[in-house]
C-alpha positions in Angstrom: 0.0 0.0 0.0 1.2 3.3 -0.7 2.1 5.9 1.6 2.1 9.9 1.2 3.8 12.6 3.5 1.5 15.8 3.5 0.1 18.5 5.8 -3.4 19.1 7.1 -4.7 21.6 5.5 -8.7 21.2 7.1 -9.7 20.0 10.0 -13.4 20.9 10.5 -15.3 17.5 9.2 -15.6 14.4 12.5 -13.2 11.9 12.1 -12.2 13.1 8.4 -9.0 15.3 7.5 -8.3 17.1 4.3 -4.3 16.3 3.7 -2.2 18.4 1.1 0.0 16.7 -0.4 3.0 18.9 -2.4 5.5 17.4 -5.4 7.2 18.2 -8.6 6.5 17.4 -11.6 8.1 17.7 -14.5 7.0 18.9 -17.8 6.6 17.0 -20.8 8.1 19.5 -23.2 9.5 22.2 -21.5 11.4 19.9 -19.1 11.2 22.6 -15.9 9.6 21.4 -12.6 6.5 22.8 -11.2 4.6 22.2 -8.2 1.3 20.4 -8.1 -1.0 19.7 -4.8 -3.0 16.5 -4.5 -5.6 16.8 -1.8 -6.2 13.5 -0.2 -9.8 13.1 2.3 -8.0 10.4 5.5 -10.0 9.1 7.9 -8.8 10.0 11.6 -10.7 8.2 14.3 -9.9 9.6 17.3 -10.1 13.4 15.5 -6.7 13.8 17.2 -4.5 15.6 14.0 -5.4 19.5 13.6 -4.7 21.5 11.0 -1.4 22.4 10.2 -0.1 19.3 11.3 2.5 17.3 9.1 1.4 13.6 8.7 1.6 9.9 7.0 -1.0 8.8 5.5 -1.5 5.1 3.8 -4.1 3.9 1.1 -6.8 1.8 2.7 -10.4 0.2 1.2 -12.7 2.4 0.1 -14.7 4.0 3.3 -17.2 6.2 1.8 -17.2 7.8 -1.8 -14.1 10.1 -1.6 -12.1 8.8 1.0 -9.4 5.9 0.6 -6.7 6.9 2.9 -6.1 6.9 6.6 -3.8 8.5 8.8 -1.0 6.7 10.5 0.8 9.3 12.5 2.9 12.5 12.3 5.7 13.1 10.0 
């Protein structure tokens, strides 16, 4: 399973957290980097992560119909 390192970037769902996650990517043509940001939904139980926090998170089974990831402790 794969696993991401991003920040939390909302906090105001119950046991849900919105996690940013940065990287480069590199363009086709132009060959220069730029930065894209992937915005994952993770599923914290105890709603124990805040916003601002820098976490792991790791791909898990589907748990409703946008979130697929789960939190598995700070960065």
């Amino acid at each position: 399973m794969r696993k991401l390192q991003g920040t939390i970037v909302s906090d105001k769902m119950t046991k849900t957290r919105v996690v940013a996650v940065d990287r480069m990517k590199k363009h086709p043509r132009y060959d220069k980097y730029y930065a894209v940001t992937d915005r994952f939904k993770a599923h914290d139980e105890k709603n124990e992560y805040k916003a601002g926090d820098k976490v792991i998170i790791q791909e898990v089974r589907p748990m409703s119909r946008e979130k697929r990831w789960t939190i598995v402790g700070k960065a």
